[in-house]
N, C-alpha and C positions, 0 to 999 in steps of 0.2 A: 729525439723520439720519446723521450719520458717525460718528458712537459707534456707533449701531446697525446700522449697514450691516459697521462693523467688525466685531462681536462676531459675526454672523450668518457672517461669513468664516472666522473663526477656528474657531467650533464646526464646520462641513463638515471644516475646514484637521484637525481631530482625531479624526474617525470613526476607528474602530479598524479592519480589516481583519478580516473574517471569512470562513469558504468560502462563506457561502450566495451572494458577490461572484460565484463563479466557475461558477456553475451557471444565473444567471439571465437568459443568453441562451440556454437549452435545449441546453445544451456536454452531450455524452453523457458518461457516466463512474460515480463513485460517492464517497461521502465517509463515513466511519465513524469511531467513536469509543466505544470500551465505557464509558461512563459507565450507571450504574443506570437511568434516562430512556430510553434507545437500547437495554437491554439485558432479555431474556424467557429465563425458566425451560423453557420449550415453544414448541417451533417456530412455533407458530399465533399466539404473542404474548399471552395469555390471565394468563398467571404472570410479575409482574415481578420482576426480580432487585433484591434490596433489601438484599444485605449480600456482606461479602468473604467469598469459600467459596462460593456457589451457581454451581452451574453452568449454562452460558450455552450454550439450545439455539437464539436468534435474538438477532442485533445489527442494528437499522433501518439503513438507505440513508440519511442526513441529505440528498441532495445531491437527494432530491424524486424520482430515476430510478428507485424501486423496487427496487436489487440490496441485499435484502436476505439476510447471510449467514447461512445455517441448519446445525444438524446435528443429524437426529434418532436415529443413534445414542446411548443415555442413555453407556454406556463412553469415547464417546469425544467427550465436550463439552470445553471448556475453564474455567477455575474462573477467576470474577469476583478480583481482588485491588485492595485499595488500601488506601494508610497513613494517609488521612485526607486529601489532597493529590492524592495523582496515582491514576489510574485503568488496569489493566492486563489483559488476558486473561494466562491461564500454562495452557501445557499440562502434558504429562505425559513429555515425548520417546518416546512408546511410538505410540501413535496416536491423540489427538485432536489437532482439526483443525475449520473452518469454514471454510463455501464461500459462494459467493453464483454461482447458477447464471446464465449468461449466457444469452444468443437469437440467430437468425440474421443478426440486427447490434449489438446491444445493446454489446458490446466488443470486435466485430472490429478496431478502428482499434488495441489494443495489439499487434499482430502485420502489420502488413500496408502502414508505414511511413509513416503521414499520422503531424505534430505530434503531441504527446501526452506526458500527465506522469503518471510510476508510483511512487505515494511513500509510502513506510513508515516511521513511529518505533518502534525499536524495540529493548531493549537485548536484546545477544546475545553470547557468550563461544565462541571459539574452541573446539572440541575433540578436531582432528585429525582430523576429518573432514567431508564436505560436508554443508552445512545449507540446504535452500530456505527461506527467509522468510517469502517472499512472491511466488507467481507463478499465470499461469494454469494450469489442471489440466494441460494440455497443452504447457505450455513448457519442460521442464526437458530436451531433447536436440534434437540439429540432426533427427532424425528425425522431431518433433514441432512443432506450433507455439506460440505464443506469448509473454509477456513472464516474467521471470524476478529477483530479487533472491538472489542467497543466499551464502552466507558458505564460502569455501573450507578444504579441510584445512591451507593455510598458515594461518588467519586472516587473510583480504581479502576484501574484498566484490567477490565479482562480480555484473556489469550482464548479463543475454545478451536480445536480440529473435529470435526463431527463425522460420523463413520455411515448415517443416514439407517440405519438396521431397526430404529424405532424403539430400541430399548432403554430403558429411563437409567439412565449411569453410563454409559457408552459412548462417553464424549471426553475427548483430552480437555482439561478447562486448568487455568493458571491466574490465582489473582493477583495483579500485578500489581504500580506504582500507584500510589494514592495522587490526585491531582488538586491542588491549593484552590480553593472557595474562586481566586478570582479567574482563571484559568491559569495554562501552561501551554508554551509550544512544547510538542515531545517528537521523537522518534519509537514509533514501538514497533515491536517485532515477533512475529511468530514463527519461531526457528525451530523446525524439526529437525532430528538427528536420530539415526540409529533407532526409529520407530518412536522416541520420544518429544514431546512438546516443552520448550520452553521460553518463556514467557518473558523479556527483555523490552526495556524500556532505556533510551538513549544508552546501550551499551552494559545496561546491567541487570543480571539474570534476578528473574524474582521466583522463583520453582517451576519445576516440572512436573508432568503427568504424561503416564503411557497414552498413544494413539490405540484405538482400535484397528484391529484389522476394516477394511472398510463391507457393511453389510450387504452394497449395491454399488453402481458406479454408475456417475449422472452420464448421460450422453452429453449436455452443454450446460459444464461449468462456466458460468458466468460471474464478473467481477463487476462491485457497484462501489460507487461514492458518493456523497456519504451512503451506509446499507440499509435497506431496505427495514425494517415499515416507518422507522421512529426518522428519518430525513433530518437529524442532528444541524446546528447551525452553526458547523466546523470550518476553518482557515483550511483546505488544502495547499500543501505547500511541496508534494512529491508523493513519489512509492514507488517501490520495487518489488515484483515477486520473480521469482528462479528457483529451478530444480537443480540447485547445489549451494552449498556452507558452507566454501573459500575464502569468500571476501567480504564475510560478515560485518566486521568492526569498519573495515572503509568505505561500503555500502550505509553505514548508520554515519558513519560522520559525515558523508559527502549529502545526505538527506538532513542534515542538523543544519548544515550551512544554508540549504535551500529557506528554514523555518527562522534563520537568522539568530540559531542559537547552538551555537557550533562547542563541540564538546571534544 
């Protein structure tokens, strides 16, 4: 009995960590991944994408919430890529882009300062100008609301949570990890807590800034990638957003593995 009482400890002791962990007490959010499986030729999901080169008008919600990201303009989908190994969306830096439409609570908690984890892998290269990422349609100025990732004209990654109230300073903003001339794959993260923003990049924090209470509260927060207006010519390789900071650090590593630079 204690042989087998052991061995039944150990295999629990080595479960792996997966996201569908972080979703199964009905945590709001969304979890994606462009692998072929997750991935449709047609917004309605009807055409699967089945090789590197198709282009990708739906990517499924793995995290069971429905925010499934579409774009059914055909000009401006993003084009499936992978080297046999790792799995990537690639735009066009011109204007493709995918969204996954929000509702009138579906992903208010990224803007409005409850807990919450906003996390992208995704390699991206410097190029002297501002790149959104990854943010809601509406968060990329203090005038607007919501969460934001994007990569500054120096190369750093900035964090911002934006409160939409239109006042000029009323934005959590966080300047993160500088990224190397020829790119980087990263993990970054917009981790609120206890009303505060901070600002992590594969697992480590670069400062924080208080959230604002928020000014307004959008009816349909919506999530795009890469964000809106600058359509950056990013490797998507994952992301996860949730209303809770449990499973922070296995959330960024399980998205490190995805960008094949596992930390």
């Amino acid at each position: 009995m204690g042989i087998g009482m052991g061995r039944v400890a150990a295999s629990a002791s080595s479960i792996a960590f997966t996201p569908e962990q972080s979703f199964q007490n009905g945590e709001l959010g969304g979890w994606w991944e462009p692998k072929p499986q997750y991935l449709w030729q047609d917004a309605a999901g009807t055409v699967p994408v089945t090789q590197d080169g198709d282009l990708v008008a739906r990517m499924e919600d793995r995290s069971g919430n429905g925010h499934h990201f579409t774009q059914d303009a055909g000009t401006e989908r993003m084009v499936y890529r992978t080297d046999g190994v790792l799995h990537w969306l690639e735009g066009d830096a011109v204007d493709d882009d995918i969204a996954a439409l929000g509702t009138a609570t579906a992903l208010q908690f990224l803007h409005t300062g409850v807990d919450s984890q906003f996390s992208i892998a995704a390699f991206t290269t410097p190029t002297g100008s501002n790149q959104n990422l990854m943010g809601t349609a509406n968060g990329f100025s203090n005038t607007q609301i919501g969460s934001c990732i994007s990569l500054s004209s120096a190369g750093a990654i900035l964090h911002a949570v934006t409160n939409g109230d239109g006042v000029a300073g009323n934005q959590a903003r966080v300047t993160g990890k500088s990224i190397n001339g020829a790119g980087e794959a990263v993990v970054s993260t917009n981790l609120v807590t206890t009303g505060t923003l901070q600002g992590r990049t594969n697992s480590v924090g670069f400062g924080t800034d208080a959230v604002m209470s928020p000014g307004a509260v959008d009816s349909t927060t919506d999530l795009m990638i890469p964000g809106d207006p600058t359509h950056p010519a990013i490797r998507f390789y994952g992301a996860l957003v949730r209303n809770a900071v449990d499973q922070v650090n296995e959330i960024e590593q399980y998205l490190s593995k995805l960008a094949g630079s596992p930390f």
